[in-house]
C-alpha positions, 0 to 999 in steps of 0.5 A: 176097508182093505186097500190091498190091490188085486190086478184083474181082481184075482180070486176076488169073490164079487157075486154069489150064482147058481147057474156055473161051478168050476173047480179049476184044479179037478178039470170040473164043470158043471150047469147049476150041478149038472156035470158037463159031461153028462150032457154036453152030447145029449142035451141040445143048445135050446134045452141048455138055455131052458136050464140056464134061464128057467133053473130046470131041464124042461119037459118035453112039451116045455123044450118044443114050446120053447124051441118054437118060441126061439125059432120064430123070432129069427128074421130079421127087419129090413133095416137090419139087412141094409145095416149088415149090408153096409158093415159088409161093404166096408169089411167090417170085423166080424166081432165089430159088425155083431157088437154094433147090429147087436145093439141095433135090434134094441129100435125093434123089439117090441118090449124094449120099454119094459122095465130093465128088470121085467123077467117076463120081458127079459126073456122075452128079449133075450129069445129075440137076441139069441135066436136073431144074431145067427141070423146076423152073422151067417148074412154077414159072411155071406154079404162080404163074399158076395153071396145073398143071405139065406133065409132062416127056417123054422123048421131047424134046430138053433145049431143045425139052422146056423149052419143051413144060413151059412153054407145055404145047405141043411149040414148032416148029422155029424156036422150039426152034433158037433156044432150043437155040442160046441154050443152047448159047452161054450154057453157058460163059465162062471163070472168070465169077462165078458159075463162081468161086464154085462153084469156091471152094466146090467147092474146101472138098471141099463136094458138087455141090449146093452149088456149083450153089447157090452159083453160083444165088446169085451168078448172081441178082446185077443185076451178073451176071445179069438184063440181058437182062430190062433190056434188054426192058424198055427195048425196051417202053419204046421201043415205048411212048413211039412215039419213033424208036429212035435219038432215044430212045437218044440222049436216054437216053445225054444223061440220063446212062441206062445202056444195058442189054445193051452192055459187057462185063467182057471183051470190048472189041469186039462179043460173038461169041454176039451176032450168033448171036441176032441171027439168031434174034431175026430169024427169030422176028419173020419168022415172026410177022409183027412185026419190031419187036422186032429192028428196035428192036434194031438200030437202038438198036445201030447209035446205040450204035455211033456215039455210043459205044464200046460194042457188044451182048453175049450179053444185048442180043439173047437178050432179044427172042428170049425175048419173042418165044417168049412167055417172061416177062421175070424168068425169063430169069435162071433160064434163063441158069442152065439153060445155065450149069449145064453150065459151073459143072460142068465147071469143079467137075469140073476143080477137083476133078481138081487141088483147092486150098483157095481162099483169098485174102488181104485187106490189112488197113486198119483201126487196130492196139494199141487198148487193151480196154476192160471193158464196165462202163468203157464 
């Protein structure tokens, strides 16, 4: 057995998947073969979760079933409320609220004695978290602003209902694409953090519920989530200091600044779910009447472009698409976690059909046949 060390386990190849590919070098991403591309903007969030769980596209009967099934399970018990109520008081962290309710809706679910590795019931769990945390997280926005919760409706899609729970008004249709979108392209992406540690503890025969926790725990990293949030604070700043958005990017880059939003652990070229924001980022601002926040987006891409070999990833233009759509910058962590529930999931479902315990090795480094001394000789 090799004891060579990889940091971060880097190029490690540790499980086999059919739900996510990326090829880092082409730009490329697909769900279990399908190219993102070819459906990021036609398939809704709950279709995508169907592919993701299921392993096929369901028909339209099966994708009204489902949705159904996915829309009933979003109230949430009393208890729940007066616990959201509470973390709302105390200005709680966002990401902090979601891992700590998360693992709190475990006390309701109906099937949580069910075996750790029951598909049937897994997706039954997985339903009830999926539809619930939107619930969750719009109540709490709402709570620390002083305003009441609004109830969730059944009769609206997954994205447009967040959105509706949000703002307490149905947003159009552009607004509702585009978050629906943004769902769609942040809901998988191959053996991520987040993903890793819910499959290591998924891989103990632990519930649902604690690997959906554990992943929010990870996901509440700055090394993982939250750039999206840097990245719009930097656009505020760009805006404020009225300087052109090249000049400022080049005097960050000549401070030694890092620029959030580019780079990434994958992709050597430019993010494919990028572009797909990007569009939507534009039509927003179309829409409003104020451009500027996808004009300072391009024009700081296009410098990166040519004064480094770094290009935007799926971060750099869902941050001025959730500024536009009036959505506070630190809840769009907890919002990546909405989507990415999907994938933690599926992957959990997949560990389980072909569970072993995680468990690697460490090489020790640290001294050896050191003499014991008794704590009255010290």
């Amino acid at each position: 057995m090799s004891d060579e060390v990889k940091r971060g386990l880097d190029g490690v190849v540790v499980f086999e998947s059919q739900l996510s590919y990326i090829d880092g070098d082409a730009g490329e991403l697909e769900y279990l073969g399908y190219a993102i591309e070819d459906f990021a903007q036609e398939a809704s969030f709950e279709e995508v979760l169907s592919l993701l769980w299921n392993g096929a596209w369901p028909t339209r009967e099966e994708h009204e079933e489902f949705a159904a099934r996915l829309a009933a399970q979003r109230d949430l018990e009393p208890p729940v409320y007066d616990l959201i109520e509470e973390l709302a008081a105390r200005d709680e962290n966002p990401m902090a609220m979601l891992r700590t309710v998360t693992s709190s809706l475990s006390a309701y679910d109906p099937d949580i004695d069910a075996e750790p590795d029951d598909r049937e019931a897994n997706i039954a769990k997985g339903c009830r978290i999926t539809a619930k945390l939107p619930t969750v997280l719009a109540a709490f926005t709402r709570l620390r602003d002083g305003k009441d919760p609004v109830e969730p409706r059944e009769d609206l899609g997954h994205a447009e209902n967040f959105l509706y729970m949000l703002n307490d008004e149905v947003p159009d249709d552009v607004a509702a694409d585009a978050f629906d979108t943004a769902l769609v392209l942040h809901a998988d992406h191959g053996l991520n953090a987040s993903t890793f540690a819910s499959m290591v503890t998924t891989s103990t025969l632990s519930d649902l519920h604690s690997g959906v926790t554990s992943a929010i725990g990870t996901l509440a990293g700055s090394l993982h989530g939250g750039a999206n949030q840097n990245v719009m604070r930097m656009l505020k700043e760009i805006d404020e200091s009225d300087a052109d958005p090249g000049e400022w990017i080049e005097q960050a880059v000549e401070e030694g600044r890092r620029i959030p939003g580019f780079g990434h652990r994958v992709y050597s070229v430019r993010d494919p779910r990028a572009g797909i924001l990007a569009s939507y980022s534009e039509r927003l601002g179309e829409q409003s009447g104020d451009r500027k926040w996808y004009d300072y987006s391009v024009a700081v891409e296009e410098h990166m472009s040519e004064v480094t070999r770094f290009s935007p990833n799926v971060d750099f233009y869902s941050a001025s698409m959730y500024y536009q759509m009036g959505i506070p910058m630190d809840i769009y962590t907890p919002i990546f976690a909405l989507s990415r529930v999907g994938g933690w999931i599926a992957h959990m479902l997949e560990q389980y059909e072909d569970n072993r315990l995680i468990r690697p090795r460490a090489r020790y480094i640290g001294d050896r046949g050191r003499e014991f001394v008794p704590l009255d000789e010290r």
